[in-house]
C-alpha positions as CSV (number, residue, x, y, z in Angstrom):
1,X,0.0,0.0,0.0
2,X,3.3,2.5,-0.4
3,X,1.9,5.6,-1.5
4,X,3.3,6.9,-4.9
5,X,3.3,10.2,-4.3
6,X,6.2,12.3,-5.2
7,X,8.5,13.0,-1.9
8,X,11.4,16.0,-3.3
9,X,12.2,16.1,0.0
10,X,11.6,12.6,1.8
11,X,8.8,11.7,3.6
12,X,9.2,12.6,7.6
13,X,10.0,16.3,7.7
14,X,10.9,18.3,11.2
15,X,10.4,21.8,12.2
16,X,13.7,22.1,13.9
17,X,13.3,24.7,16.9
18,X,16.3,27.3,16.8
19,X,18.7,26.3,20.1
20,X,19.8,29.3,21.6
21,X,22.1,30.0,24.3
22,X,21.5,30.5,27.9
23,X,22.1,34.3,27.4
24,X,19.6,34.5,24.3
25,X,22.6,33.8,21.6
26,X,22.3,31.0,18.7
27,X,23.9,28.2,20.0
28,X,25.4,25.8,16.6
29,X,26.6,23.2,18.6
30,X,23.1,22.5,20.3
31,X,21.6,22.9,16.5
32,X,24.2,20.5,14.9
33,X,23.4,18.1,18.0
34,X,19.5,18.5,17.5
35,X,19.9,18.1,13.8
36,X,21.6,14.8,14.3
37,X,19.8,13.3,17.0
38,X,16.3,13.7,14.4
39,X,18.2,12.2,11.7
40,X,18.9,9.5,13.8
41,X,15.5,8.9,15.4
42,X,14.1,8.9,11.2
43,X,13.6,12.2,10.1
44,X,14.0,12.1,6.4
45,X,14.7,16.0,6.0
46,X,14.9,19.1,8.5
47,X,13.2,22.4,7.8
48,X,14.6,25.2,9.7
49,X,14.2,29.1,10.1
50,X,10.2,28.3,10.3
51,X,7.7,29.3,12.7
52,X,8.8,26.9,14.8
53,X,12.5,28.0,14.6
54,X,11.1,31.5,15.6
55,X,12.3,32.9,12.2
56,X,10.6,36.4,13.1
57,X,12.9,36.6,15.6
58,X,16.2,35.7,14.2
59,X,18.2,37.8,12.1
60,X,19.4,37.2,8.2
61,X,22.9,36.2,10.0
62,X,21.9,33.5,12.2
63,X,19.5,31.9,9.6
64,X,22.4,31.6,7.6
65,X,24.8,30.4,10.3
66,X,22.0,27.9,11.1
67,X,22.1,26.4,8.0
68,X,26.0,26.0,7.4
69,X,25.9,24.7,11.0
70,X,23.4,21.8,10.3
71,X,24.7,21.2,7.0
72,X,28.4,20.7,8.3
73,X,26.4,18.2,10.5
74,X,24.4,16.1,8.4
75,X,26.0,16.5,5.5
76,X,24.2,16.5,1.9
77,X,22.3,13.4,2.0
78,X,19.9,14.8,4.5
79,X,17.5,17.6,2.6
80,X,17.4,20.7,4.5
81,X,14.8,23.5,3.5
82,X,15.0,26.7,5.1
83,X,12.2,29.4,5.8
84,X,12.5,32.8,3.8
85,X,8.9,34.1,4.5
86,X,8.6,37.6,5.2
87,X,6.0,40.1,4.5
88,X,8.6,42.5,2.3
89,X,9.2,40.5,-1.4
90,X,12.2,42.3,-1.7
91,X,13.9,40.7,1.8
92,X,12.3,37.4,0.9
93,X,14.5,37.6,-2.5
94,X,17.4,38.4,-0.4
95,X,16.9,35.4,2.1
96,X,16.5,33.2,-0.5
97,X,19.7,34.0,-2.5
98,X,21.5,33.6,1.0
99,X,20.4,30.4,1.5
100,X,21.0,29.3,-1.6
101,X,24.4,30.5,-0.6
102,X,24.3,28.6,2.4
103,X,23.7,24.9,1.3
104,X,20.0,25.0,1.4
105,X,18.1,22.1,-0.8
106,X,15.0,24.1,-0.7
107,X,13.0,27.2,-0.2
108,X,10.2,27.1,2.8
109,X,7.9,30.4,1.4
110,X,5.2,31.6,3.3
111,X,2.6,33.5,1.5
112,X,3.2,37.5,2.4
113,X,1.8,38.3,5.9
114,X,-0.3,41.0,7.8
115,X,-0.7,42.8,4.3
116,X,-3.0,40.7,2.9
117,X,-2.3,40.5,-0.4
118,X,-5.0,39.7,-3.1
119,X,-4.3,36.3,-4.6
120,X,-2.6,38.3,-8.2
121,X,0.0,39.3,-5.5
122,X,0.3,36.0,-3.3
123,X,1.0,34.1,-6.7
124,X,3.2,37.0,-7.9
125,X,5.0,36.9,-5.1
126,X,5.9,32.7,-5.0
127,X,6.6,33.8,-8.7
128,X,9.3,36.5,-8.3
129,X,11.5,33.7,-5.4
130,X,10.9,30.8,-7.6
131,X,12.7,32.6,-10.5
132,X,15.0,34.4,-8.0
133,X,17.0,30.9,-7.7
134,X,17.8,27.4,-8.9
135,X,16.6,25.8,-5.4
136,X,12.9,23.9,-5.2
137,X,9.7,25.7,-3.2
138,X,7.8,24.3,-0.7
139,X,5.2,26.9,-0.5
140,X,3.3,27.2,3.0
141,X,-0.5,27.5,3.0
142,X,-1.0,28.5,6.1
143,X,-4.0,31.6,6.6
144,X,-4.6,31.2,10.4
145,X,-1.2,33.1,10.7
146,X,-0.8,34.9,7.6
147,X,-4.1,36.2,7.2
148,X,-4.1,34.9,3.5
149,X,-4.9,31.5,1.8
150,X,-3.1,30.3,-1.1
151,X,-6.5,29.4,-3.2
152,X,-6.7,26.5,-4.8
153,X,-6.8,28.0,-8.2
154,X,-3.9,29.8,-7.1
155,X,-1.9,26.6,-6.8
156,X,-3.3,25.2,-9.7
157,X,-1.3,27.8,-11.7
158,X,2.0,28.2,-9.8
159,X,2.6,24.0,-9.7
160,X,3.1,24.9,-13.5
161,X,6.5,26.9,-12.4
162,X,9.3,24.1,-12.4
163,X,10.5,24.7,-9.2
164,X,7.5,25.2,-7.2
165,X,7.4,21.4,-5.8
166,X,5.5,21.3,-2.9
167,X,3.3,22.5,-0.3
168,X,2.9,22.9,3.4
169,X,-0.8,22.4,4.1
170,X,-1.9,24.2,7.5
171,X,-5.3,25.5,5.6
172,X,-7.5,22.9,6.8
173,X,-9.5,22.5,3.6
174,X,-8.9,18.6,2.3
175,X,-11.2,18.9,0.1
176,X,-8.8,21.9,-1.9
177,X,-6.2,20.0,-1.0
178,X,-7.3,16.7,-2.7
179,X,-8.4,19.0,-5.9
180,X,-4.8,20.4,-6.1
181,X,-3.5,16.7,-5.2
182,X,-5.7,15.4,-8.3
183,X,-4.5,18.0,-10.7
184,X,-1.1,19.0,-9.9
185,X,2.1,16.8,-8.9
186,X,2.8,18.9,-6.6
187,X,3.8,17.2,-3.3
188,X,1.7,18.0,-0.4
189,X,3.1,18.0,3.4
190,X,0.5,18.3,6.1
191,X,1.9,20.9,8.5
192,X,-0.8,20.1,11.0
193,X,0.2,17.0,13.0
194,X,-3.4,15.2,13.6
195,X,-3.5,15.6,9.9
196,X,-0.5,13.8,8.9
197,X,-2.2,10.5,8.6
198,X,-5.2,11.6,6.7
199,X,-3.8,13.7,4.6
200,X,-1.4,11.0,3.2
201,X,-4.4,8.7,2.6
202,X,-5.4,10.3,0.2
203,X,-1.9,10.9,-1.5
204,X,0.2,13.3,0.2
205,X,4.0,12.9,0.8
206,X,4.6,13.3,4.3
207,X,4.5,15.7,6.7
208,X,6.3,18.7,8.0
209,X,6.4,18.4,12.0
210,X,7.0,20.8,15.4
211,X,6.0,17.5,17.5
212,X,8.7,16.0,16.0
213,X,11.2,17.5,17.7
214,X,10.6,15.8,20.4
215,X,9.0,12.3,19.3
216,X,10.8,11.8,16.2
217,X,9.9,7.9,15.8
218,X,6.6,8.2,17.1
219,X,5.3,11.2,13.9
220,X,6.7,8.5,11.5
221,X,5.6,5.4,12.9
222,X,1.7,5.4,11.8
223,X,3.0,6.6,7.9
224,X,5.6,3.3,8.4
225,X,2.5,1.3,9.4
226,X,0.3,2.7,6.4
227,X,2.9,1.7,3.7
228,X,3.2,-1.6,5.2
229,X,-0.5,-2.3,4.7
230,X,-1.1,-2.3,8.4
231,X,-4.1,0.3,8.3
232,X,-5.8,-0.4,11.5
233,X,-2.1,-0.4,13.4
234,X,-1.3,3.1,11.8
235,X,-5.0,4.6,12.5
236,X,-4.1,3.3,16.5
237,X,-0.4,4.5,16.1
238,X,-1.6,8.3,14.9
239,X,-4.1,8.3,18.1
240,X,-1.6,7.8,20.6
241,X,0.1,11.1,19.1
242,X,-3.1,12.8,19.7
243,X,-2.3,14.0,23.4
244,X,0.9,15.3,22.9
245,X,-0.4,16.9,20.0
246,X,-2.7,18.9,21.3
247,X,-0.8,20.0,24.5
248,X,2.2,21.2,21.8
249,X,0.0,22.8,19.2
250,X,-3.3,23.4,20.7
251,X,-2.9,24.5,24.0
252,X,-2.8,28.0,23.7
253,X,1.1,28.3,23.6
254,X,3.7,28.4,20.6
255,X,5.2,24.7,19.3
256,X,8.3,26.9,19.6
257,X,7.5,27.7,23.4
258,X,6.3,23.7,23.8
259,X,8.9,21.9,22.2
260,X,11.3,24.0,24.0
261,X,10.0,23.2,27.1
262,X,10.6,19.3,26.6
263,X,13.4,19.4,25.3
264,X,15.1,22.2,27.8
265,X,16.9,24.0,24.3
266,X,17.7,27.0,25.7
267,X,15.1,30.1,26.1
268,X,12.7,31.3,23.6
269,X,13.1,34.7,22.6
270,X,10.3,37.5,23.3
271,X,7.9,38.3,22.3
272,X,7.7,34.6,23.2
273,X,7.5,33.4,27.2
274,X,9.0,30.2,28.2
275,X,5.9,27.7,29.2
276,X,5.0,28.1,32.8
277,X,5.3,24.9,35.5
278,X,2.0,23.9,35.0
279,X,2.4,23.6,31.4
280,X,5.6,22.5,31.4
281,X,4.6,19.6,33.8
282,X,1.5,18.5,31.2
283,X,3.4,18.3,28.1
284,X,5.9,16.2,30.1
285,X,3.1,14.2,31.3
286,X,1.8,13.5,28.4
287,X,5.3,12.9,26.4
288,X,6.1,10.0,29.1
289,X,2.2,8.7,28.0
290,X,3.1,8.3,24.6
291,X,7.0,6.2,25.4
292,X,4.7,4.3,27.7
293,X,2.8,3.1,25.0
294,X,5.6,2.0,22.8
């Protein structure tokens, strides 16, 4: 029952967080460790300098640095996409070209934000950084943030650019998703974890996970089960997630803010606050849950 979807960039994707120092500075060595310790636990590809990463918060030099860090680390087997989203075209242009630059296999590209571009402008937009490079685009369809969707029709006409590949699907419309699926080979990545399954039932490639930071094996372990054959097993496999899930992206706080908080990576910058005890102590709860049941 392996899907044959098309997977540019593997199949179990991570949202790395960004490891930063006690005193609020990147920290590369934590990153490179992090980075290797996903690989290990069966993450196909890392995508850093996303939400998750706390992107708005990290400047065009430590994005870079990131990158050549976890690159040194994992080396070029392992694809590594890198978030240039930013509500300014022109700056998106720039971080693209630097991570280009930098080793990047990708481009992770947010439609414009707070703006609200009409959809001429959103698909002008993905235009102007797919042709800004030779790297692949993993556009990110995510409106609950942005303020924008990336229509259906929308995608329809971009997937006809060479290098837009893929997309990061946090719209929570399956039905558009399954019309672009049908019409398109573009490669679609659920971005919302209780979604994963679901969405590659119906022909997706993978998934693109914050809860994987800290559960690496247990994100991948339903799809694993589901191209076995072993349906029932991967439908049981994607509940047990479902606790962890929705203390880490549903709880009111950040995945930045809850990932961080199990996996003790250094502070969170502000705006952001770190996750009080009481939150802390759930999400740690409910981690030990999900080892406990294999």
């Amino acid at each position: 029952m392996t899907t044959t979807a098309p997977r540019p960039f593997g199949r179990a994707l991570c949202a790395m967080i960004t490891p930063f120092s006690a005193g609020g500075a990147l920290d590369p060595d934590a990153a490179r460790a992090h980075a290797a310790h996903l690989v290990a636990e069966g993450c196909d590809g890392i995508v850093l300098s996303g939400t998750t990463g706390e992107s708005p918060t990290t400047t065009d030099a430590e994005k870079s640095a990131l990158l050549r860090a976890v690159r040194a680390e994992v080396g070029d087997g392992v694809p590594l996409l890198t978030g240039v989203g930013s509500p300014d075209t022109a700056h998106t242009l720039r971080l693209a070209r630097q991570a280009e630059e930098a080793g990047a296999d990708g481009l992770l590209v947010v439609s414009p934000y707070y703006s609200r571009p009409p959809q001429a402008a959103v698909e002008a937009h993905f235009l102007r950084v797919a042709d800004s490079t030779g790297l692949p685009l993993m556009l990110y369809d995510i409106p609950g943030r942005t303020g924008t969707r990336i229509e259906p029709e929308t995608l329809l006409r971009l997937a006809e650019h060479p290098r837009v590949v893929a997309v990061k699907d946090c719209a929570y419309d399956m039905l558009g998703s399954t019309k672009v699926l049908t019409r398109t080979s573009l490669a679609y990545y659920s971005g919302c974890e209780e979604l994963n399954l679901p969405l590659y039932a119906v022909g997706g490639a993978g998934y693109v996970s914050t809860v994987a930071n800290v559960a690496p094996r247990h994100m991948r372990a339903p799809l694993d089960a589901f191209d076995a054959g072993r349906t029932e097993e991967a439908a049981r496999l994607n509940r047990n997630t479902a606790h962890l899930t929705e203390l880490m992206m549903a709880s009111g706080l950040p995945g930045a803010v809850t990932a961080k908080a199990l996996l003790a990576a250094g502070p969170v910058r502000e705006p952001l606050q770190p996750a009080g005890r009481g939150a802390a102590d759930g999400l740690r709860a409910a981690y030990e849950e999900l080892l406990a049941l294999g």
